[in-house]
C-alpha positions, 0 to 999 in steps of 0.5 A, a space after each residue: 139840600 138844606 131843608 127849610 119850610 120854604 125850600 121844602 114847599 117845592 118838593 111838598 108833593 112828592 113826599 109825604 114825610 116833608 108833607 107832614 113835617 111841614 104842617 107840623 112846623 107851620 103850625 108850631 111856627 118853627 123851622 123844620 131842623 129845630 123838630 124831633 126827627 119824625 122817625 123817632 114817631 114813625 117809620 118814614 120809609 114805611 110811610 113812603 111806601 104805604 102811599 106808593 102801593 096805595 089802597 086802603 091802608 090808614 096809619 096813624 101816629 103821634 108826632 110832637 103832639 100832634 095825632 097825625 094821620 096818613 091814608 094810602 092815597 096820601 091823603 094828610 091829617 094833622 089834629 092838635 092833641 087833645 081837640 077831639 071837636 076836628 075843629 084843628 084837623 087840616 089836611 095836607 
């Protein structure tokens, strides 16, 4: 599959990883292959997992600077760096 910011909307739900990578390409207003692997930032199969066993895990990291964060309900947050009013925070 080739994955594009419209083909990666289908499955959106089902991954947290496309969720994040989606907002972040959407927000820079770029196509998701033309961004750094997102495991240069973070484990995505750790990510994975934290949602699929749930509970009350957070994590937090940086990704083409953007602080992002992810709770065990797979909850998304995405806050340009350096915006410390969360005026810039959208969740996925």
């Amino acid at each position: 599959m080739v994955y594009t910011r419209n083909s990666l909307r289908a499955d959106a739900a089902d991954s947290v990883t496309e969720r994040i990578l989606i907002s972040v390409a959407d927000r820079e207003g770029t196509d998701v292959l033309s961004m750094p692997p997102l495991y240069e930032s973070v484990d995505p199969d750790a990510l994975e997992q934290l949602v699929a066993f749930g509970g009350v895990a957070e994590i937090s990291f940086t990704y083409l600077g953007y602080d992002v964060t992810v709770d065990g309900d797979g909850n998304v947050r995405v806050r340009k760096l350096g915006n410390s009013s969360g005026g810039d925070a959208v969740r996925v």
